[in-house]
MARBA-712650 format. One record per residue (C-alpha): residue number from 1; y, z, x. Coordinates in pm, whole numbers, padded with zeros to 5 digits, always signed. Layout:
# residues N
<atom bakol="NUM" py="Y" pz="Z" px="X"/>
...
# end
This chain:
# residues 117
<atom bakol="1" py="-02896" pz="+04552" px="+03646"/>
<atom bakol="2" py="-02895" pz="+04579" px="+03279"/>
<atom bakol="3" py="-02636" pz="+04698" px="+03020"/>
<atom bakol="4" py="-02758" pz="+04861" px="+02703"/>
<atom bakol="5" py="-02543" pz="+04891" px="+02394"/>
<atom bakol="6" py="-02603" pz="+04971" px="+02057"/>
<atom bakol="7" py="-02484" pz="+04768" px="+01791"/>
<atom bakol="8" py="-02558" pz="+04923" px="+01422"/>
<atom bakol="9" py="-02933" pz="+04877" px="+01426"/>
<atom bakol="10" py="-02975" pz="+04643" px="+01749"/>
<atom bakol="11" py="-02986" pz="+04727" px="+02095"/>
<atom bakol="12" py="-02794" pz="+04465" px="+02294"/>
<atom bakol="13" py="-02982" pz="+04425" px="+02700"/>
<atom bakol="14" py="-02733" pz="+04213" px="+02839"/>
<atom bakol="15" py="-02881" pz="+04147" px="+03204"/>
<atom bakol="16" py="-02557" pz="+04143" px="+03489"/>
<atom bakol="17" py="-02465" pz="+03941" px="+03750"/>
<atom bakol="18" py="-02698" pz="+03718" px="+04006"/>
<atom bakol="19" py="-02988" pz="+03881" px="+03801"/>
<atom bakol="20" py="-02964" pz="+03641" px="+03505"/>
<atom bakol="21" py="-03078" pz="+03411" px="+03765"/>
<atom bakol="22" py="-03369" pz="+03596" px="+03906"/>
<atom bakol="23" py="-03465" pz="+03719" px="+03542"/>
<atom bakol="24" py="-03423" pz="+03387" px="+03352"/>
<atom bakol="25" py="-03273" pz="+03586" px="+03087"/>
<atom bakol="26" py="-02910" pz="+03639" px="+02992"/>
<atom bakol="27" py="-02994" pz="+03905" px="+02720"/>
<atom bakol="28" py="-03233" pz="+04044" px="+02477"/>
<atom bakol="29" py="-03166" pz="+04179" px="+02140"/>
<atom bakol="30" py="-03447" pz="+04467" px="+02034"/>
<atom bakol="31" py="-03430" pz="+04661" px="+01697"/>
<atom bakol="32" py="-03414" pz="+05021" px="+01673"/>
<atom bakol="33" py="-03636" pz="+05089" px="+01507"/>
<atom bakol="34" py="-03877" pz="+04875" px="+01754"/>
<atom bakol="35" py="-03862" pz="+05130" px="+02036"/>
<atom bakol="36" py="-04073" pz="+05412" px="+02103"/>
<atom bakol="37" py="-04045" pz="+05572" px="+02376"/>
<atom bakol="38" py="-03783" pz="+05585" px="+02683"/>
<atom bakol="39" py="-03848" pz="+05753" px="+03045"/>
<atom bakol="40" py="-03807" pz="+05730" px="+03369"/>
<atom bakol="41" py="-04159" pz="+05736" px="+03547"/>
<atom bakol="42" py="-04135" pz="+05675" px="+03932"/>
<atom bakol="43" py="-04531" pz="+05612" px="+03967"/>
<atom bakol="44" py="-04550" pz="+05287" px="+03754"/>
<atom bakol="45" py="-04276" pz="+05147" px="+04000"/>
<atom bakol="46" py="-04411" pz="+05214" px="+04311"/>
<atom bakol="47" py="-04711" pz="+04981" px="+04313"/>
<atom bakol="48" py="-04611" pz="+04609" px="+04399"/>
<atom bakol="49" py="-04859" pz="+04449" px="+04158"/>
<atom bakol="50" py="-04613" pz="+04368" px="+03867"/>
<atom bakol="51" py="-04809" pz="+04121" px="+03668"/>
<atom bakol="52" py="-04823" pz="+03787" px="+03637"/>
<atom bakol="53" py="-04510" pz="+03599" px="+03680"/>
<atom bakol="54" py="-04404" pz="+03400" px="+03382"/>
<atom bakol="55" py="-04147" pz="+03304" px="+03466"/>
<atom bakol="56" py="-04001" pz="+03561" px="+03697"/>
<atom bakol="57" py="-03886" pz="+03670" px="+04051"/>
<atom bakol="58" py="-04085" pz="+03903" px="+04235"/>
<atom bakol="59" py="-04039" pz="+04002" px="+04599"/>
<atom bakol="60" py="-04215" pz="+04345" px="+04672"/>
<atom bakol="61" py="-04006" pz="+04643" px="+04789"/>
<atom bakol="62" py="-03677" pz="+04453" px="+04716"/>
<atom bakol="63" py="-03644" pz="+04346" px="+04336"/>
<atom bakol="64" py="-03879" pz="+04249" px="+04012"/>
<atom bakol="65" py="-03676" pz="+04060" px="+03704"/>
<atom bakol="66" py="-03844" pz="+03840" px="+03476"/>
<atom bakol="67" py="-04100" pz="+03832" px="+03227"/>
<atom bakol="68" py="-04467" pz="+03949" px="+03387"/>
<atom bakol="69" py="-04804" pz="+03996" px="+03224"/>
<atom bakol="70" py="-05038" pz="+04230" px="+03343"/>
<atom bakol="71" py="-05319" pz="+04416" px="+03191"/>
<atom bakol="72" py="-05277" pz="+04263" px="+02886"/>
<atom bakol="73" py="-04895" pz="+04322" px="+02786"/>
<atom bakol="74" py="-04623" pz="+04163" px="+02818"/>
<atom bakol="75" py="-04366" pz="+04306" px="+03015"/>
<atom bakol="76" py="-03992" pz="+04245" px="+03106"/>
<atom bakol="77" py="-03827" pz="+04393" px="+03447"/>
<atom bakol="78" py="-03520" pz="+04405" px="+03614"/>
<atom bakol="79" py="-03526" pz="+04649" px="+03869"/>
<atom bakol="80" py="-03381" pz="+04634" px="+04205"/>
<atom bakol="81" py="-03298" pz="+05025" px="+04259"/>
<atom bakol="82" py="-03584" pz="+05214" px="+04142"/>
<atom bakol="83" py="-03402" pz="+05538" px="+04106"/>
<atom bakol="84" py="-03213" pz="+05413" px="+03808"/>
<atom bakol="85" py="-03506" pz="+05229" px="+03640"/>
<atom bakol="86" py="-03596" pz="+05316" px="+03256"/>
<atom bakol="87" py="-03924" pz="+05229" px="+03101"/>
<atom bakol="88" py="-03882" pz="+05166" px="+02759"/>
<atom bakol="89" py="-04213" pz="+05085" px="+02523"/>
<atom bakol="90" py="-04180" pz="+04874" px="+02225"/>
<atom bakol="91" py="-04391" pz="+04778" px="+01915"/>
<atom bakol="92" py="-04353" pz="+04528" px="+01659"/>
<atom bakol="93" py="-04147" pz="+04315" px="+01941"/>
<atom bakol="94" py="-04153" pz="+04027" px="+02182"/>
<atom bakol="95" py="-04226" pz="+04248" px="+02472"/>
<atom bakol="96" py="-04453" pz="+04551" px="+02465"/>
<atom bakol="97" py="-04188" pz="+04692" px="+02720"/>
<atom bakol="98" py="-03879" pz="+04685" px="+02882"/>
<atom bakol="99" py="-03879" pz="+04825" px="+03279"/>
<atom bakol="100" py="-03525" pz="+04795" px="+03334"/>
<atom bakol="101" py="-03221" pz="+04898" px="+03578"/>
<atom bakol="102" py="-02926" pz="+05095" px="+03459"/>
<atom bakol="103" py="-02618" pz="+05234" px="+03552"/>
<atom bakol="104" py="-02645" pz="+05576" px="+03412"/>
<atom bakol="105" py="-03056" pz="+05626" px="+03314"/>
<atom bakol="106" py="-02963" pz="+05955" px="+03140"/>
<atom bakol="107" py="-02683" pz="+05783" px="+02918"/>
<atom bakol="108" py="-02888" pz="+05492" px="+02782"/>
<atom bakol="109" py="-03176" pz="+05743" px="+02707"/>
<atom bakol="110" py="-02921" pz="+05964" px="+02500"/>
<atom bakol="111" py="-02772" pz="+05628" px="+02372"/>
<atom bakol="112" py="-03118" pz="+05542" px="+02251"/>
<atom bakol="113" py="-03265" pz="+05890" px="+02141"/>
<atom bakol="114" py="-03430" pz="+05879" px="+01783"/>
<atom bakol="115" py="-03126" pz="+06184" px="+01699"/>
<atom bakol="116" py="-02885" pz="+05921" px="+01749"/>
<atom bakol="117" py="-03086" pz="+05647" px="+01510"/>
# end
């Protein structure tokens, strides 16, 4: 699981618990201004090809966390629930985007809406 806060201009992704471990991230720091789009989209997490592992943890039907490259992007995950999964898309950034597990999905994607920039 993931928690997203907003710090001036930077969104803060601190990854929780016994996921930092399966992720091989602690946290990832992402300017505002970098994100374009948020959603939740149940069909992109249903499939168990996730990419390319590098490096990662990926057992099918129970979790995905790490950084995976597949059709040509790079792409960080940490989901173990699907139901509160976000997909956020990036540009200018590290990642091209962010498939992630939150608490509250509806909260981070007010958090992040461009009327709050």
């Amino acid at each position: 699981m993931v928690e997203v806060t907003k710090e001036g201009n930077t969104v803060l992704f601190n990854v929780k618990g016994l996921h930092k471990l399966w992720a091989f991230k602690s946290q990832l720091q992402i300017p505002l201004s970098h994100i374009k789009n948020i959603r939740q989209d149940p069909e992109i997490l249903k499939g168990w090809w996730k990419g390319f592992r590098m490096p990662g943890t990926h057992v099918p039907g129970l979790i995905a966390a790490g950084t995976f490259l597949q059709d040509g992007k790079r792409i960080f995950w940490d989901v173990h629930h699907a139901e509160n999964a976000l997909i956020i898309e990036l540009e200018h950034d590290e990642y091209n985007e962010l498939i992630i597990e939150v608490e509250n999905p509806a909260a981070v994607m007010e958090l992040l809406s461009p009327a709050r920039a």
